[in-house]
C-alpha positions as CSV (number, residue, x, y, z in Angstrom):
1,X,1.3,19.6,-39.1
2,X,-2.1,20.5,-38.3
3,X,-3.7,18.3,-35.3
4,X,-6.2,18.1,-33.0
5,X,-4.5,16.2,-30.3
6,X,-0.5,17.0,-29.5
7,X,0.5,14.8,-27.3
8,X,3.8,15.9,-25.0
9,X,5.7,12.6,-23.8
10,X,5.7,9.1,-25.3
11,X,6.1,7.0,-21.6
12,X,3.1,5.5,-20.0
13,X,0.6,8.5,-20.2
14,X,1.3,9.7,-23.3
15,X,1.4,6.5,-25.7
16,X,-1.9,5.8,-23.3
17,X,-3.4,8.9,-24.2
18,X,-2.3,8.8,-28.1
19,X,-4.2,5.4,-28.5
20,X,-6.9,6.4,-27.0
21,X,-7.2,9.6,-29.1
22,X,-7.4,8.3,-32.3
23,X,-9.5,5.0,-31.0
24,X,-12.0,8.2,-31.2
25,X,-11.2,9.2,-34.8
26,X,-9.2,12.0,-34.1
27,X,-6.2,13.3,-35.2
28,X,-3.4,12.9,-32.4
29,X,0.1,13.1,-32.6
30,X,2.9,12.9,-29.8
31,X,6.3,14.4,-29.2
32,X,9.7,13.0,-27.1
33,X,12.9,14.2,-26.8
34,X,13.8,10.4,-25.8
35,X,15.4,8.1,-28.6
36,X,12.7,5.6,-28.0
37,X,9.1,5.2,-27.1
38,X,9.2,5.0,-22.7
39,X,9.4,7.8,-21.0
40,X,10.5,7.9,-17.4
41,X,12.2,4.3,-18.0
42,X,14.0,5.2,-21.0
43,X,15.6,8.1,-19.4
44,X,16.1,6.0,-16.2
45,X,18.1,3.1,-18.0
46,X,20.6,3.0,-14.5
47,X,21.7,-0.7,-13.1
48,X,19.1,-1.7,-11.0
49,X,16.3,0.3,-12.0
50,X,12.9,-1.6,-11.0
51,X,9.1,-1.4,-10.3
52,X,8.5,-0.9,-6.6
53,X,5.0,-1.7,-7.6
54,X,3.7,-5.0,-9.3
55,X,3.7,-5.2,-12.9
56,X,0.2,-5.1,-13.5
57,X,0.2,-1.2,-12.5
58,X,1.6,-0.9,-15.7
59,X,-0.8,-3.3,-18.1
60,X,-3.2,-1.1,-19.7
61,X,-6.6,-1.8,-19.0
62,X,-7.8,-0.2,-22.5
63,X,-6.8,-3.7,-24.6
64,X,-7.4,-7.4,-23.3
65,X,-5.2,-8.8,-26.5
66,X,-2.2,-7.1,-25.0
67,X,-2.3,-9.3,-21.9
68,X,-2.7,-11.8,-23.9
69,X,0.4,-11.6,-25.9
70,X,2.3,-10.1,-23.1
71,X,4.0,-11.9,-20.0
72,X,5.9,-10.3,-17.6
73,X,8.9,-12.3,-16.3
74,X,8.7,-11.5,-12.2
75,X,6.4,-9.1,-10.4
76,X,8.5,-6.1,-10.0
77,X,9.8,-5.9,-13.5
78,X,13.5,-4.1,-13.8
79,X,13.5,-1.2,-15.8
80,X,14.2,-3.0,-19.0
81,X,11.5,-5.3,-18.9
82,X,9.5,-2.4,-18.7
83,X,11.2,-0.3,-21.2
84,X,10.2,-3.7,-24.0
85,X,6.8,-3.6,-22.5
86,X,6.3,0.1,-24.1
87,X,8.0,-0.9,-27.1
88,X,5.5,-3.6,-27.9
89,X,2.7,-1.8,-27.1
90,X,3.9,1.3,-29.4
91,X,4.4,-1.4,-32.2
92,X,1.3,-3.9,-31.1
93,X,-1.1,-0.8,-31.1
94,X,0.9,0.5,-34.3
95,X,1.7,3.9,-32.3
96,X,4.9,4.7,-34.1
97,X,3.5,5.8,-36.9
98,X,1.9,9.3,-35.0
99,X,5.1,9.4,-32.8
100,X,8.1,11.8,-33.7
101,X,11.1,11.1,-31.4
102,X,13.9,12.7,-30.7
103,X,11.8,15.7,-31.1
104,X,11.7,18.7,-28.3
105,X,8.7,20.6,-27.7
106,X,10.4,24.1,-27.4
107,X,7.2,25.9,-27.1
108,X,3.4,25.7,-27.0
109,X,1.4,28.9,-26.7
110,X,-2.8,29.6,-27.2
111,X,-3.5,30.9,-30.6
112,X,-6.6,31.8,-32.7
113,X,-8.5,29.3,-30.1
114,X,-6.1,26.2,-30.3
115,X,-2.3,25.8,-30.0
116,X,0.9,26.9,-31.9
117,X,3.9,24.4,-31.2
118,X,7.4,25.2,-31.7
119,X,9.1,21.8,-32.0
120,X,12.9,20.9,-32.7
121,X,13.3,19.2,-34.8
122,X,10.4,19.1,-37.0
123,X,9.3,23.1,-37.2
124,X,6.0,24.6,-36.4
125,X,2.8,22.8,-34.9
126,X,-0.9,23.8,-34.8
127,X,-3.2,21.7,-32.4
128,X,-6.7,22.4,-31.1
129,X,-5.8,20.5,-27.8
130,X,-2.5,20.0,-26.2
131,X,-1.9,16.9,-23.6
132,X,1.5,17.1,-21.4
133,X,2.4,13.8,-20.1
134,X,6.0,14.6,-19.0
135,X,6.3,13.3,-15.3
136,X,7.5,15.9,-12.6
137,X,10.7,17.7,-13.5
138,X,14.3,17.2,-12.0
139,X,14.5,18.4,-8.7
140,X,18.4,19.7,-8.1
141,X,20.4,18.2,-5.0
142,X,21.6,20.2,-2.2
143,X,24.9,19.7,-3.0
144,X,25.9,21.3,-6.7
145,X,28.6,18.7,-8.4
146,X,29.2,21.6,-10.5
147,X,33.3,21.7,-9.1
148,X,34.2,18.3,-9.6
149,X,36.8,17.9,-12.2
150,X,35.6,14.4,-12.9
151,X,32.7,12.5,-14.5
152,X,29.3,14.0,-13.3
153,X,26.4,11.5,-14.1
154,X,22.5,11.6,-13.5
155,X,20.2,8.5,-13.0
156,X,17.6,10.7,-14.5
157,X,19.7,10.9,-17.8
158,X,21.2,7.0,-17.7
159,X,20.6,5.6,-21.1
160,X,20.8,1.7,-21.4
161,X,24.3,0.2,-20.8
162,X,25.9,4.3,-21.2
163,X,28.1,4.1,-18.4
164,X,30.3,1.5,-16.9
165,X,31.2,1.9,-13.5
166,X,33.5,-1.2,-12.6
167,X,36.6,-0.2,-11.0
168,X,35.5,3.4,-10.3
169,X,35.3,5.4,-7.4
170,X,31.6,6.5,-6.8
171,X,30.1,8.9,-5.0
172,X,26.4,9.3,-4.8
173,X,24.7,12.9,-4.1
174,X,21.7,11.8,-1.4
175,X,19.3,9.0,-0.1
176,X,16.8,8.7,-2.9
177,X,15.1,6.1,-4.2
178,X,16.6,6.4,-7.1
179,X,20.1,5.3,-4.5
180,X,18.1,2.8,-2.7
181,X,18.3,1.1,-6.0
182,X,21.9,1.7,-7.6
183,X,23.7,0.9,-4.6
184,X,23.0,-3.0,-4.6
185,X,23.3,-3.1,-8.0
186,X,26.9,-1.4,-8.1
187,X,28.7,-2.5,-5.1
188,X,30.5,-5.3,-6.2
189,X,31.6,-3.8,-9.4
190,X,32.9,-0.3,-8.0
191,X,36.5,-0.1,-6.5
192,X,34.9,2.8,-3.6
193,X,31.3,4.4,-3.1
194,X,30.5,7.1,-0.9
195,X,26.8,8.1,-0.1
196,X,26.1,11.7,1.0
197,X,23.1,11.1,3.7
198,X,20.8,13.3,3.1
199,X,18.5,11.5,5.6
200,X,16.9,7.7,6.0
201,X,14.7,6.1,4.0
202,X,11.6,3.1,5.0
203,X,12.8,0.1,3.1
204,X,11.5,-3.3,2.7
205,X,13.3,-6.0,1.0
206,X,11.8,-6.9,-2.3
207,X,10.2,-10.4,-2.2
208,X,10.4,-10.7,-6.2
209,X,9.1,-14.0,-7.2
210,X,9.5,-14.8,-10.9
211,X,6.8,-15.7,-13.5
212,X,6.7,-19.0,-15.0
213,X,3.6,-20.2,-17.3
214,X,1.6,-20.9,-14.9
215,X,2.0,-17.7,-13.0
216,X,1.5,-15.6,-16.5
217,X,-1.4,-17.9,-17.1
218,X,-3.1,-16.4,-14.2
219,X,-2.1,-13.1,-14.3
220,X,-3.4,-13.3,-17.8
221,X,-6.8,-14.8,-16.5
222,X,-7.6,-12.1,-14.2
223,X,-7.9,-9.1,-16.6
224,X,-8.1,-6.2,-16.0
225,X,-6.8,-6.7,-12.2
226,X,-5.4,-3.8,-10.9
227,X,-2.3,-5.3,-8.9
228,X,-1.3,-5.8,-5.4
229,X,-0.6,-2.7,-3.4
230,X,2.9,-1.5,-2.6
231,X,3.8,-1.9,1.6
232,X,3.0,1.1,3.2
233,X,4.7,1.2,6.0
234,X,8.3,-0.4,7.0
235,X,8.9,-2.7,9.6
236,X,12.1,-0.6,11.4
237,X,13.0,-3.5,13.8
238,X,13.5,-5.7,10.9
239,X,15.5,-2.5,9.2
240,X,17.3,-2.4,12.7
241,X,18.6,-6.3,12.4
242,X,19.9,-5.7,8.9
243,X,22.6,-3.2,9.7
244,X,24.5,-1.9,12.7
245,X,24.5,1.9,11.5
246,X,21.8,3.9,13.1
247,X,21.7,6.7,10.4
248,X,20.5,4.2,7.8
249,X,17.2,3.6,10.1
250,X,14.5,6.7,10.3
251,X,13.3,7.1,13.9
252,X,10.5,10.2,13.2
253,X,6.7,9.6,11.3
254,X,6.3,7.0,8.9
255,X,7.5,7.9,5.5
256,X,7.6,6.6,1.6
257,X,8.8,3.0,2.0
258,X,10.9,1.7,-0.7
259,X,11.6,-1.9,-2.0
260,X,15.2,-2.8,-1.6
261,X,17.7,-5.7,-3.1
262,X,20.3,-5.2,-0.1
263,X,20.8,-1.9,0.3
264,X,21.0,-1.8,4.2
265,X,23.6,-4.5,3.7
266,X,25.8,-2.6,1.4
267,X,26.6,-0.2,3.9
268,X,28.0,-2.9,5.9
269,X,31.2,-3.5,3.0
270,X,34.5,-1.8,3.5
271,X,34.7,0.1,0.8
272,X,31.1,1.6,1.2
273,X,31.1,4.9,3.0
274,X,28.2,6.9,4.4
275,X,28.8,10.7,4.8
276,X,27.2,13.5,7.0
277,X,27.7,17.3,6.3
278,X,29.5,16.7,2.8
279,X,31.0,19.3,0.3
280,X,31.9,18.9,-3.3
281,X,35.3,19.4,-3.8
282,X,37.5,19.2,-7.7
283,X,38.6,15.9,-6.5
284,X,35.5,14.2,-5.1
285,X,33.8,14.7,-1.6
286,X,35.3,16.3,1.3
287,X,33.1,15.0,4.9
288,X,34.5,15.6,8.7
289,X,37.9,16.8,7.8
290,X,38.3,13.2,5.1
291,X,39.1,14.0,1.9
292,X,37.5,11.2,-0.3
293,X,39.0,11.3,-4.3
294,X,36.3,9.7,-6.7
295,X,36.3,9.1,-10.4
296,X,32.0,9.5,-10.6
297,X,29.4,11.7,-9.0
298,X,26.1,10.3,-9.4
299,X,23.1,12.6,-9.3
300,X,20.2,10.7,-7.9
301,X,16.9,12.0,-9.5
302,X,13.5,11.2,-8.6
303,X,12.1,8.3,-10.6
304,X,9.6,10.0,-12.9
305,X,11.9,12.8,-13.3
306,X,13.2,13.8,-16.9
307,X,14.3,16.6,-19.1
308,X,12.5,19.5,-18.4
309,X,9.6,19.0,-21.1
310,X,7.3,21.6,-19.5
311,X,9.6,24.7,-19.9
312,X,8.1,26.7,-22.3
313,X,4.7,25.3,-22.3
314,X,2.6,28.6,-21.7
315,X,-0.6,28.2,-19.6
316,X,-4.2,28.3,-21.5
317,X,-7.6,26.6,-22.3
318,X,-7.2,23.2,-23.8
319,X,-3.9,22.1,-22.6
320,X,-4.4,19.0,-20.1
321,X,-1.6,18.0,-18.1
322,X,-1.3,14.4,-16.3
323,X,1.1,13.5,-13.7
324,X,2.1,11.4,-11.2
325,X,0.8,13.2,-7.6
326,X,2.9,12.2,-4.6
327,X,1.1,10.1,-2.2
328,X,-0.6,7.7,-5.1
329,X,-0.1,4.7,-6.9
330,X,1.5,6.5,-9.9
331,X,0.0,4.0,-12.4
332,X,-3.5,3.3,-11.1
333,X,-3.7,6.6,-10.8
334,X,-2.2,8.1,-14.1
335,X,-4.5,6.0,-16.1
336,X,-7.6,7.3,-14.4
337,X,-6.2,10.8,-15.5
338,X,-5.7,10.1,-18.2
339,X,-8.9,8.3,-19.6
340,X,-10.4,11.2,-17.7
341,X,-8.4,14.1,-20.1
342,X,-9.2,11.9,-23.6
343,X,-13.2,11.8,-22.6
344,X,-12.8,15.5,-21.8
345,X,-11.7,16.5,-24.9
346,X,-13.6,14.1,-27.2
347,X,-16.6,15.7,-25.3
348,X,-15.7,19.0,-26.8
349,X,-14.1,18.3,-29.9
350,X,-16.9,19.1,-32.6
351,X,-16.0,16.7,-35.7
């Protein structure tokens, strides 16, 4: 395959940045080891899985006729809402057609002024450009599950409806986002969960309201709005009248706040556990001198974490990499960079 454009990542920056590329007449193709077009939200398929942004962070601004034939069903979309969001766009913009999936970028490395590509399956690459849109990579927990004779499961590796946790005994490797939203959506189907505190979070309870016609009427109408911002900070008295645990409530700077769907008030139920000073152990978690014996250990990843697609990717001229930076609106952001990287490289692409 001989390309101008390869494209790394088929989520939101990458099927972004592959329409874009050949709206200019060049020859772009892109690459994902996922079994479907989504990035982040395909690998991140776990129960309760949402936007803690509203959903038009996620409407592309590049194509009115897509808001048009698109509704959204509540402001903070769950994960597969957004997950059939990409999939129409990949077949409303006809982007499966220069998109190989299940296909692993092995290796990208400068040659004769462009790019050789190593992909699996698929063979060998050449591409004058190279775009990596693959999110920021796993980031591994204190605590390694690697001794723990039962099921070890990461929410950066959940695909849709892959495992079923009713009746189980959970355990749940640190405070991440990623936890803020399992736990609510798990506790009533789990026979025990047990949360390793790896320190409090800033919440705010999500205020979700759903989109009728009217509501998808407007949000049609006011194209290409850019969406209401996140909260930024947490009220921690309110936090401090939904539960009667101190450790669940920060008391340093302000931090990341998070939307939640009960999460405080899970910690409340008798069979939910919250842990300090935790070791894995073959049968689950030991904390304090308590043996606790699970079924499950849940890795919490970050949200835009996903297989390593990086590794192996050498540096060099003409390799443009977008990614979510801490501290942002990830999807405001990400579709400034990458508009930015496709006018970029159509400004030096000699055709």
């Amino acid at each position: 395959m001989d390309l101008d454009v390869a494209v790394v990542g088929a989520g939101f920056s990458g099927l972004l940045a592959l329409h874009l590329l050949r709206e200019q007449g060049l020859r772009a193709h892109a690459f994902d080891a996922a079994g479907d077009v989504g990035g982040t939200w395909w690998w991140h398929a776990y129960p309760g899985s949402h936007l803690d942004t509203s959903c038009e962070h996620y409407q592309y601004r590049c194509s009115e006729q897509l808001v048009r034939d698109w509704g959204w069903s509540e402001r903070y979309p769950a994960g597969y809402e957004v997950q059939r969001w990409f999939r129409f766009v990949a077949d409303r913009l006809d982007l499966r057609r220069s998109v190989s999936l299940g296909t692993r970028v092995l290796s990208a490395v400068p040659d004769d002024g462009g790019w050789r590509l190593d992909t699996a399956p698929g063979g060998p690459v050449r591409a004058r450009h190279v775009v990596a849109c693959p999110g920021r990579l796993p980031v591994e927990p204190e605590l390694d599950p690697g001794g723990f004779g039962g099921l070890v499961v990461r929410t950066a590796d959940w695909r849709e409806d892959r495992h079923d946790l009713t009746g189980r005994r959970v355990g749940i490797l640190g405070t991440t986002p990623a936890t803020v939203q399992l736990v609510p959506w798990i506790v009533d189907r789990v026979a025990r969960l047990v949360v390793v505190d790896d320190g409090p979070v800033d919440v705010v309870r999500r205020v979700n309201p759903v989109y009728g016609w009217q509501e998808r009427e407007d949000y049609r109408s006011g194209f290409p709005g850019r969406g209401e911002p996140a909260p930024t900070v947490a009220d921690r008295a309110a936090m401090r009248a939904r539960t009667d645990d101190p450790r669940l409530v920060p008391d340093g700077g302000p931090g990341a706040v998070l939307l939640d769907d009960g999460y405080l008030e899970a910690f409340a139920r008798e069979h939910v556990s919250l842990v300090q000073d935790a070791r894995v152990t073959r049968i689950g978690l030991e904390a304090d001198g308590v043996d606790h014996p699970l079924d499950v250990l849940v890795v919490p990843d970050a949200f835009d974490a996903g297989p390593p697609a990086l590794h192996g990717i050498a540096d060099g001229p003409g390799r443009h990499v977008v990614v979510a930076r801490p501290g942002h609106t990830p999807c405001v952001d990400l579709q400034d960079q990458v508009e930015a990287v496709v006018a970029t490289i159509v400004g030096s692409v000699v055709r």
